[in-house]
N, C-alpha and C positions, 0 to 999 in steps of 0.2 A: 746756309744757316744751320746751327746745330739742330737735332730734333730735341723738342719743346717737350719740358716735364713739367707735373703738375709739385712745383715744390710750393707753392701758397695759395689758394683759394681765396674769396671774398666770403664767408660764410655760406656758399654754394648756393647763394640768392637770385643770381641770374643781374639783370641789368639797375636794381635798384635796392642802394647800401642803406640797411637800417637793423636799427640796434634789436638783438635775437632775446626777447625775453627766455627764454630755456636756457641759453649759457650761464655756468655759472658767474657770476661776478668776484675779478681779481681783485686783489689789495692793488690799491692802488701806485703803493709803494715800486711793489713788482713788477706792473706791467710799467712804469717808468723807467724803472729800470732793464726791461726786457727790451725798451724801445731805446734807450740811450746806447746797447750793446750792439741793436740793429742798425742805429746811426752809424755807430763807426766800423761795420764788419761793409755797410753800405758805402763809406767814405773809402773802403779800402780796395771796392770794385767787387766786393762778394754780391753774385745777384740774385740769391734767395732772398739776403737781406734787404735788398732792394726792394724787393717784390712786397714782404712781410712788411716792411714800413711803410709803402708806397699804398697797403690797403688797411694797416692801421689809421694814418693820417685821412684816409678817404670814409673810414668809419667815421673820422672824428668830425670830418667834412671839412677839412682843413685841404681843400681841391688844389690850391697854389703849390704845395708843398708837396703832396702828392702825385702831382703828373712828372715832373719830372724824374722821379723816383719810379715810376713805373714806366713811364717810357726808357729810361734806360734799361730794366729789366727786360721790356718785350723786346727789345735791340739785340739782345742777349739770350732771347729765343726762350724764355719765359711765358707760358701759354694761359696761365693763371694770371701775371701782369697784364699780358694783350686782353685778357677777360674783363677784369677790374679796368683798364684804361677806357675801354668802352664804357662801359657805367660812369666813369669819371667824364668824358664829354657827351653820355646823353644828359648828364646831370647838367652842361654848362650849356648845352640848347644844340648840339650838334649830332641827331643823330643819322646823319646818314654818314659820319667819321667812327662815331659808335661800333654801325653796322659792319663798317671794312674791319674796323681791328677784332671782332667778335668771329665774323667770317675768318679769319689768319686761327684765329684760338679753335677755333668748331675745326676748321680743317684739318690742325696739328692732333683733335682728338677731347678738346674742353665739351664735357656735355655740359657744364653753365654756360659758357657762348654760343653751343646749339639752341639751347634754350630761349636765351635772349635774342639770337637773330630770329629766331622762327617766332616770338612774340613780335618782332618789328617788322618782320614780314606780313604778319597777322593783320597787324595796325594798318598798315598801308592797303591791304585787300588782294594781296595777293597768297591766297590761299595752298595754291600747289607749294608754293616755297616753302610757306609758312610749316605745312603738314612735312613735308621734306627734312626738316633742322630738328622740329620739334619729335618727329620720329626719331633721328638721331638723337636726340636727348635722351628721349624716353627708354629706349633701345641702351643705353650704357647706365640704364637704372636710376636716370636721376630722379626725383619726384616732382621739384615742380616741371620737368619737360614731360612726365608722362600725366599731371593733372591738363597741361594746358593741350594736350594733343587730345587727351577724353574730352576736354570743353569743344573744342575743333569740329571734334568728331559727333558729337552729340548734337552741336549747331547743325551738322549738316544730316542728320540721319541716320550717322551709320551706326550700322550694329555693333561695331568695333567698339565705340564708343566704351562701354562699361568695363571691355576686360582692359586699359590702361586706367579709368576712373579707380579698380580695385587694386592695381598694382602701383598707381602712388597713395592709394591710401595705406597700402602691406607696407609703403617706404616707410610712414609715418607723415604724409599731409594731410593735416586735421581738415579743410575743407572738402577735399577727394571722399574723406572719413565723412563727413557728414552728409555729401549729397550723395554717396552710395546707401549710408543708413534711409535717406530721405528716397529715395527710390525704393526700397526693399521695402519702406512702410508703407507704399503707397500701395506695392505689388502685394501686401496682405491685406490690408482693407477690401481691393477688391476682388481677394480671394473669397472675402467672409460671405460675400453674396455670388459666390460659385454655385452650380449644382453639380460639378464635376467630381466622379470620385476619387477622394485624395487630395482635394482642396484644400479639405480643413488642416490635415498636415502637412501642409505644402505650405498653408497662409501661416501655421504656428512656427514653420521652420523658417522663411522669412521675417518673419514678428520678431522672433530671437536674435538672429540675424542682425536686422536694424538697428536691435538695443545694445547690443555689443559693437556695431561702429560708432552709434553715438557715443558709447562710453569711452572710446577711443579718440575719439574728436573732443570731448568734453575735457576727458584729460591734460590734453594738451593746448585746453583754453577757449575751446572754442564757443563761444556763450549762447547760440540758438541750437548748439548739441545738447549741451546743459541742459535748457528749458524742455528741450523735448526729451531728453531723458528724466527729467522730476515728473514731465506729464505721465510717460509709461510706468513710475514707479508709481504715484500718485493713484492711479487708476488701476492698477494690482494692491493697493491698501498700505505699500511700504511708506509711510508719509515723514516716517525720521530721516530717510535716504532722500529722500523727495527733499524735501526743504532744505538739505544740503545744497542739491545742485542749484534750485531753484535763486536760494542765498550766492551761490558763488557766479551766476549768471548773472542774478541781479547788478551784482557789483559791477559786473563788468559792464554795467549798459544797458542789458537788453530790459526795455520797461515791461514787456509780456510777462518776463521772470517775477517781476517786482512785484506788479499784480498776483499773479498766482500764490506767492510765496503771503502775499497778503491775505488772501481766502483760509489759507492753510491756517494762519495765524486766527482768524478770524474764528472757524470752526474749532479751533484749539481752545476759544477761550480767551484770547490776548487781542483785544479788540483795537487796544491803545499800538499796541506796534503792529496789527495791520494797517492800520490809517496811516502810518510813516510809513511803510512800504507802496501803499495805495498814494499818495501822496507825491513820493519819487514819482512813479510810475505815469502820474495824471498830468506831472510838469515836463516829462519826456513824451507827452501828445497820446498816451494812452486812453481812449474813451471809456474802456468797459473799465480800469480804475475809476475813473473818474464819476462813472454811474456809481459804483460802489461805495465810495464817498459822499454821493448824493444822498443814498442813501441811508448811511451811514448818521447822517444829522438828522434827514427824516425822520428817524425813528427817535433821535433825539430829541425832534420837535423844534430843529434851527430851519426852518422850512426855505430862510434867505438865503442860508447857506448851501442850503440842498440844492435850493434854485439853480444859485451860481454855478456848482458844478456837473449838475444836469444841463447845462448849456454850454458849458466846457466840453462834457462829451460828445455835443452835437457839432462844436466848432473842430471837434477832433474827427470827424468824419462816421459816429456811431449815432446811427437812428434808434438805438435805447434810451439816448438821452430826450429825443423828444417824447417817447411814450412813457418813460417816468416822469416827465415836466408835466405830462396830459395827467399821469394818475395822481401827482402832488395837486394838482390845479381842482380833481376832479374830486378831492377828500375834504378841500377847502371850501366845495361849494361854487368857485369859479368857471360854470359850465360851460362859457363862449371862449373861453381859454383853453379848455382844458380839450374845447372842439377842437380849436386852432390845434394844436399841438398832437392831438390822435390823428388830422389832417396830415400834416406836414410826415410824420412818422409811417403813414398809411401809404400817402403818395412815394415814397421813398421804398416801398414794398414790404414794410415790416407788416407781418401778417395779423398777428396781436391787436395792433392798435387800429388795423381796419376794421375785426371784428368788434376790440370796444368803441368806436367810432359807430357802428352799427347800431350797440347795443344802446347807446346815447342818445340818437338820431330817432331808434325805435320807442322810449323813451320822452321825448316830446311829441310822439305822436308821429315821425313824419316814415310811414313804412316805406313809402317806396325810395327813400333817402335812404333806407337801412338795407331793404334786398341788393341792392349789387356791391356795397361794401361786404355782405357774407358771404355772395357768391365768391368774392374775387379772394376775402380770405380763405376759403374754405377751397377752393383751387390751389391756392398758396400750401396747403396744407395746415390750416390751422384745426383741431378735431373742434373743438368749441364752436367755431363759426360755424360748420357742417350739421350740427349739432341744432344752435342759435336757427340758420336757416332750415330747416327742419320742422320747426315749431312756430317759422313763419307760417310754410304752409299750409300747414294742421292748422292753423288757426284759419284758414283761407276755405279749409275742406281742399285739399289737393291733398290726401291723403298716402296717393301711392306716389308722388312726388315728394313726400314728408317722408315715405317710407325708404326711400331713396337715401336722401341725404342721411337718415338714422343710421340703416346699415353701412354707409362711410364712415359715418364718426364711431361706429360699433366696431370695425375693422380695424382701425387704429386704437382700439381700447380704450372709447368711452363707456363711461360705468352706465349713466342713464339713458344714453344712445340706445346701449344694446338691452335694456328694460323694455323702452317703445317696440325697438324688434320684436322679443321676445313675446311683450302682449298681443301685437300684431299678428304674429303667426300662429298664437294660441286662438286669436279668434278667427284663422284661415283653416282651421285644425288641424296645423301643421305641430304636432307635440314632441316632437323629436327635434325640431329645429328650435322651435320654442325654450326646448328645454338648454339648447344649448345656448343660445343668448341669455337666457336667463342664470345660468352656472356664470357667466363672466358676470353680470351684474352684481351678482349675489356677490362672487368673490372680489367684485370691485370696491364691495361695502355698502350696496343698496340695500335697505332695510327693504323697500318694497319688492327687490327682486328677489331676496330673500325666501318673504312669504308669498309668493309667486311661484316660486318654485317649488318651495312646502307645499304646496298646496298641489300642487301638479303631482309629486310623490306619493303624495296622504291620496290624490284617491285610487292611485294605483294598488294600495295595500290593501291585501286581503282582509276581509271581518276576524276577528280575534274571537273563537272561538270561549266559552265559559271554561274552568278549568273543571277540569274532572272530578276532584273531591271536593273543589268548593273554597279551595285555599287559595292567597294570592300567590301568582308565580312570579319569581325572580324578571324584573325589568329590564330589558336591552334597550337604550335610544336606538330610534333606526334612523334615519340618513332626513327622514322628514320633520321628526321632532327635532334635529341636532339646527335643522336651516330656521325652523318658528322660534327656537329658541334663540337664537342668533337676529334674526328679525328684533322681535321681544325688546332683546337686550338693549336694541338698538333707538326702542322708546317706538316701537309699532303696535299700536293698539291692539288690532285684529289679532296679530301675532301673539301678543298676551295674554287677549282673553281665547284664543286657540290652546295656546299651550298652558292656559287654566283647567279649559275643557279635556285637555289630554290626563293632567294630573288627576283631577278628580274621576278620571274615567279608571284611574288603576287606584283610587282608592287614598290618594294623598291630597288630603282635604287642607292642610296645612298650605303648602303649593299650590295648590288650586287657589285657594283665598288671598295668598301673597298678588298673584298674577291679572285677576280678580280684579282687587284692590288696585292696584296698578294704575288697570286700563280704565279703570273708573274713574278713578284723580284725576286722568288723563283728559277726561271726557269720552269717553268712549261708554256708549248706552246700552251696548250687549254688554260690557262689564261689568256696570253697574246692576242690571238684570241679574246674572247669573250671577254675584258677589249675592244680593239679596235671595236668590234662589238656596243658594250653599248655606247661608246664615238660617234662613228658614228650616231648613230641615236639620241643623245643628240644635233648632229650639229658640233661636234668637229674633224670632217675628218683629218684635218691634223694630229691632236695628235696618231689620230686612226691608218693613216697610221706606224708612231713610232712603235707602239704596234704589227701592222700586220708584220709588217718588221722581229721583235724581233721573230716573232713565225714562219715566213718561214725562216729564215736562220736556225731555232731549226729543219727544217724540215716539216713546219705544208702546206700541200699543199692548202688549202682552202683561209689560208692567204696568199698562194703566188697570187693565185688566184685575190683574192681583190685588192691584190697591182697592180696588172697585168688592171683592172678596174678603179683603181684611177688614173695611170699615162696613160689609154688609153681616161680618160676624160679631164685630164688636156692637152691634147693633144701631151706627149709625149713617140709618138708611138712604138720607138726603145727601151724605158725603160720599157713598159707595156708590147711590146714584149716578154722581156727578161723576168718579171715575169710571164709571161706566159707559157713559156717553161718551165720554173724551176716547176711550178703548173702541167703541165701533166707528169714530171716527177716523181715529189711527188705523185701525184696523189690525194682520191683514185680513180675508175673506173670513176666513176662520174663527178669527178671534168677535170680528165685529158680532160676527150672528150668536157667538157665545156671550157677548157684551152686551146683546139686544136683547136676550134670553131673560139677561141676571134682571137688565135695565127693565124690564115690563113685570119682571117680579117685585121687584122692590117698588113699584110705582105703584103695583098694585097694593102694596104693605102696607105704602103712606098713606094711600085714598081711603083703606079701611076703617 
């Protein structure tokens, strides 16, 4: 037999002919004509033309027409025909005839019939063979013999594995391209929780890495390269590049893309073509579409509708759909539903709806229904149930057991978790730890951790000496007025009338009275007090008495005091009386024996 050259290929696919989206597409006319020139150079014994027809016609899957055309080729020591003719009877159910003519092609030198006998070797479970052909493939550069020998090998453990997975993706196999990317992203994520040094750029040079095979794979079509490359652009802020891929993913299928590209959409503003994307997405078995769309109407107030595809989600295997069915049910006032449904989503592990299941449960009263729902989210990691369970406690008086669960949910960056800490160890006189649970409060947005913290600052500061000649000195905020006022801001009474007390202590009566006023409106009784205090000494007694009034009926006995002074000067003795009594009532110590003082003089005034 002559030695077999490779004069025709089957598009270098191995054992199974299908149409190459990457090829360009001929005019039709042409390749008609290319094949009627092959007919007759075929008719005339030329057996490249044999071959080239023989795997045209098997393109076309016109198999009757084609075997004989290619069996005369491989007769004719054609090693690309003996390639193609195997594919031609694995395609007609025969392949262990396949395998012989594939074997004849591998042997003459075909790394496609290496390939595909070492896949049919594979199939059957015999491995050594299989790795044996498939080596040979890979070894004369083919890409899919060196993807399927990286799969081989990766099955079975070896470390070989990855250097042929990168050397058919270098061929250009988008799949090879995408599970090397998928490998390399998996090796930087768990680089990010390295403590080794050189991690971090060891995980950002894999990172990189990843993104550049997907974009490799994506290029050449492959639709979950796509998606994961919109997610790494998306998450670096590029979201115009992002919803490219996302868009061209989508089309292709993948419902993940469709969803995504629908959020994109959503946050963009175009609410009406997220829901078409969400939509697609929901009808190819997407569940977190499908919540999204629940929601989606929720908010529109189609509650049936929401319903539906919150149950969609669930029949899509996402237990968001039951905890959004729980929070629809539970906004409507349907409480034994909305149990049902935090039940179902809770048993299923979602951590969320055990702890509102909890909060529910504690709620109608039944606590000990609610403790092991918290416990069990708050193992889950949920910080809120940790949190929730926490405040069971404390209410229990298990205080260092409340303490417990605080500092979990403060470790994970609860804002009020780490408040409870903070006051906790302020009253252990621990001020240094204190103070540090209280900086995260504060910066979490706790008004009361805020003034908590001001106040921990404020009484470390030294006394502020009088100024030397008598003038006022230029004002610096220091770090304790910046937190009161921050507090303040944030509608904290104490804090306002604190940082009234600051203003008016440097002489800005304006601000002081702003702040004042405030805490007063607010209800807040030292406001109201010391708003009447500042008026008073402006000359404005009567408005002041208003203000004292408002803070002894709150209780405030200093102001009943006053008031008790104001009507003992305007000379009406029975009404200063009367605030008088009310003032040693209130008290405190101080004030009452000053209240007792006024009260037995003016009794004595009336008697006379």
């Amino acid at each position: 037999m002559d030695v077999m050259g490779d004069k025709a290929t089957l598009f270098e696919t191995g054992r199974f002919v299908q149409p190459s989206g990457e090829e360009p597409t001929r005019d039709e006319a042409v390749e008609a004509a290319e094949e009627a020139r092959h007919r007759l150079n075929a008719a005339a014994g030329d057996v490249e033309s044999m071959s080239v027809l023989g795997a045209l016609l098997l393109r076309r899957g016109d198999l009757d027409g084609a075997e004989p055309q290619l069996r005369a080729a491989t007769a004719a020591g054609d090693r690309a025909a003996a390639n193609n003719l195997g594919v031609l009877l694995h395609q007609r159910g025969y392949p262990d005839e396949a395998a012989g003519w594939w074997r004849i092609a591998a042997v003459a030198g075909s790394a496609p019939a290496a390939h595909a006998l070492g896949r049919h070797h594979r199939e059957r479970g015999d491995e050594p063979a299989a790795e044996y052909w498939l080596r040979q493939s890979a070894e004369q550069g083919h890409p899919l013999g060196a993807y399927a020998l990286a799969d081989l090998l990766e099955h079975r453990g070896d470390a070989h594995a990855g250097h042929w997975m990168r050397a058919a993706a270098e061929r250009g196999h988008r799949e090879a391209a995408y599970r090397l990317a998928r490998a390399l992203d998996r090796g930087a994520g768990d680089g990010e929780s390295g403590a080794e040094a050189g991690t971090g750029a060891e995980s950002a040079a894999a990172a990189a890495a990843a993104e550049q095979w997907y974009r490799q794979a994506a290029a050449r079509g492959h639709r979950r390269a796509a998606l994961h490359l919109g997610a790494i652009l998306e998450r670096r802020g590029e979201l115009k590049e992002a919803g490219r891929w996302y868009l061209t993913s989508a089309k292709d299928g993948e419902a993940r893309a469709a969803c995504a590209l629908g959020f994109l959409l959503r946050d963009a503003g175009d609410t009406e073509s997220a829901a078409v994307w969400w939509l697609r997405a929901a009808q190819d078995g997407d569940g977190n579409a499908a919540n999204a769309l629940g929601a989606l109407h929720a908010e529109r107030g189609e509650t049936q509708t929401a319903e539906r595809w919150y149950r969609a989600a669930m029949d899509a295997g996402d237990d968001n759909g039951a905890y959004n069915l729980a929070l629809l049910c539970a906004e409507q006032g349907r409480t034994a539903q909305a149990e049902q449904w935090y039940r179902r989503a809770a048993y299923a592990g979602h951590r969320e709806a055990a702890n509102a299941l909890a909060v529910l449960l504690l709620q109608v009263g039944d606590t000990a229904g609610a403790e092991p729902w918290f416990s069990k989210a708050a193992e889950a990691g949920s910080v809120d149930a940790a949190f929730n369970l926490g405040i069971l406690y404390a209410g229990r008086g298990e205080d260092r057991v409340a303490l417990r669960c605080y500092e979990q949910a403060a470790a994970a960056g609860h804002t009020e978790a780490a408040l409870q800490v903070g006051i906790a160890r302020l009253r252990e006189g621990d001020e240094a730890a204190a103070e540090r649970h209280l900086r995260c409060a504060a910066g979490g947005g706790s008004a009361e951790g805020a003034y908590r913290l001001a106040a921990v600052l404020d009484a470390r500061r030294p006394k502020v000496s009088e100024h030397e000649l008598g003038e006022p000195s230029v004002h610096t905020k220091s770090e304790c007025e910046e937190w009161y006022e921050r507090a303040a801001s944030q509608g904290h009474r104490r804090a306002q009338v604190r940082v009234g007390m600051l203003a008016a202590g440097r002489g800005d009566v304006v601000e002081a009275a702003r702040w004042y006023r405030t805490a007063a409106e607010a209800g807040s009784r030292n406001g109201a007090f010391n708003l009447g205090l500042l008026l008073a000494r402006e000359g404005s007694e009567p408005e002041a008495a208003v203000w004292w009034q408002r803070a002894a009926d709150a209780g405030h006995g200093r102001a009943a005091l006053r008031l008790a002074l104001v009507y003992a000067r305007r000379g009406e003795l029975a009404e200063g009386q009367r605030w008088a009594d009310r003032a040693v009532a209130l008290g405190p110590a101080e004030v009452s024996e000053r209240a007792g003082r006024l009260r037995d003089a003016l009794r004595e005034e009336l008697s006379a």
